[in-house]
N, C-alpha and C positions, 0 to 999 in steps of 0.2 A: 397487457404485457405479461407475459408468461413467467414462468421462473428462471427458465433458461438465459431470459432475454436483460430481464433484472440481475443476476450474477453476471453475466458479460458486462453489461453495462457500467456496474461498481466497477470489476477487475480488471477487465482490459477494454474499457469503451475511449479510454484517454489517451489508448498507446499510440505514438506514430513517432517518425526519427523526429525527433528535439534534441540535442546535443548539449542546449545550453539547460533546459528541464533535466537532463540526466546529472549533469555537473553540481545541481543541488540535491536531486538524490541522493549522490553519491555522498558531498557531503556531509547532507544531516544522517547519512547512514552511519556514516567514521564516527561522529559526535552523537549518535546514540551508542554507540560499539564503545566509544570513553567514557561514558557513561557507566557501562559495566565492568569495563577492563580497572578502573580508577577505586571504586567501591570497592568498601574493606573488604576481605577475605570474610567476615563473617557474615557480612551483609549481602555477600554475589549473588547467593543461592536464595534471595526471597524473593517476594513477589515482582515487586516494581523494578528491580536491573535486571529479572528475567525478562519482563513484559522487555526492556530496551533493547535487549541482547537479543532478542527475537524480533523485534521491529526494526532492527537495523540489518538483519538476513533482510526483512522481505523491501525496505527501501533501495537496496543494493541489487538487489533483483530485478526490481522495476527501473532502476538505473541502469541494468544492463540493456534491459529491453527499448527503452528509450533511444539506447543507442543503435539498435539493430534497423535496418531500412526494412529489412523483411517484417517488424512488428506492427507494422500499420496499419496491415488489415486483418489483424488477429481476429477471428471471431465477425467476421462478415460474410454475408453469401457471395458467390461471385460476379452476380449485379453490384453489388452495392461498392465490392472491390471495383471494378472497373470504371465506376463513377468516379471512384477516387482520384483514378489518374489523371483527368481532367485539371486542369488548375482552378476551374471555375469552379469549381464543386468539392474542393480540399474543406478539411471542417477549420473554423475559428478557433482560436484559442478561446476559453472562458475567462471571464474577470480573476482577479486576484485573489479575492475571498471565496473564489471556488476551489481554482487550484491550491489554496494554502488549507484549502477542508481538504480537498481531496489526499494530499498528503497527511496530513492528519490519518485519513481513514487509512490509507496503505502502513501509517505505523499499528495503527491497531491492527492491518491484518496479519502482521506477524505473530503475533499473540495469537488471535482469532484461531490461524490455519498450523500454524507449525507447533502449539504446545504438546504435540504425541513425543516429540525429540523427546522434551524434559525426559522420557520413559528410557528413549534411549539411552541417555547420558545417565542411568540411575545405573545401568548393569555395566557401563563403562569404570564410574567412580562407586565403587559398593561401600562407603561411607555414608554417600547419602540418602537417606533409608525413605524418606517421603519428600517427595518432591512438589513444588505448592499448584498442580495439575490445572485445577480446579477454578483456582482463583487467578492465574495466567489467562488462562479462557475467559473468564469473568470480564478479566480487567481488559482481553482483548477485543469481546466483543460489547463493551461498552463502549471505546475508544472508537469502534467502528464505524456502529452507528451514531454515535455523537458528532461522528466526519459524513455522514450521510444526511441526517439531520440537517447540519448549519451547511453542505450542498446545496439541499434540495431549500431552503429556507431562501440564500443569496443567488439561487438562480430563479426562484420565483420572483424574487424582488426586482430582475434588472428587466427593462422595457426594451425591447428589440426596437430598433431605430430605422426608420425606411430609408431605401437607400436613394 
């Protein structure tokens, strides 16, 4: 597996229209976003309701995508696209302790991918003189593969069933 193939596969190997998968994106996106919008004023700006406030961009995104028909074949060639349109050959859903890692992982890739904003948002509010850069990143890409981990863990675990 190459690298290319390994970063699709985390970031967009799951997307296809789900409407009802996007419905809980959407809301553990809102109830990460309360999360930081709720925290004290002194408390917004550190590590952990940064990590939220950024995991809930990137679950609200993946929520958007979920809902898009055109997201389906993100990241396929177009053999593999054309396979898809078959009904015989649409992918399965994964068990429940996949999809609940895999979420998991999508909150850490908020953190992961978007801590460069913090930079942004220093020369928007020039109060805030150091922003926790570092440890955002930290915190997101432990989160990430901690959802990649217990992934690959519970999908090694389940026995494909003949049909």
């Amino acid at each position: 597996m190459t690298i290319r193939e390994f970063f699709l596969e985390n970031f967009a190997g799951d997307l296809e229209y789900h409407p009802r998968r996007a419905l809980v994106y959407f809301s553990l996106s809102i109830a990460a976003a309360c999360f930081w919008i709720f925290s004290s004023h002194e408390a917004r700006f550190t590590t952990i309701p940064l990590v939220f406030a950024l995991g809930s961009v990137a679950l609200f995104a993946k929520g958007v995508f979920l809902l898009r028909k055109s997201s389906e074949g993100l990241g396929l060639s177009h053999q593999e696209l054309t396979n898809l349109s078959i009904p015989s050959h649409r992918k399965n859903l994964p068990s429940i302790t996949v999809q609940a890692a895999q979420v998991f992982q999508d909150f850490g890739t908020g953190a992961l991918l978007l801590w460069p904003l913090l930079e942004l948002s220093k020369d928007i509010d020039h109060s805030w003189i150091n922003p926790p850069r570092f440890s955002v990143f930290l915190f997101g890409a432990g989160l990430f593969f901690l959802g990649l981990l217990i992934r690959r863990m519970a999908s090694s675990s389940t026995v494909p069933t003949r049909p």
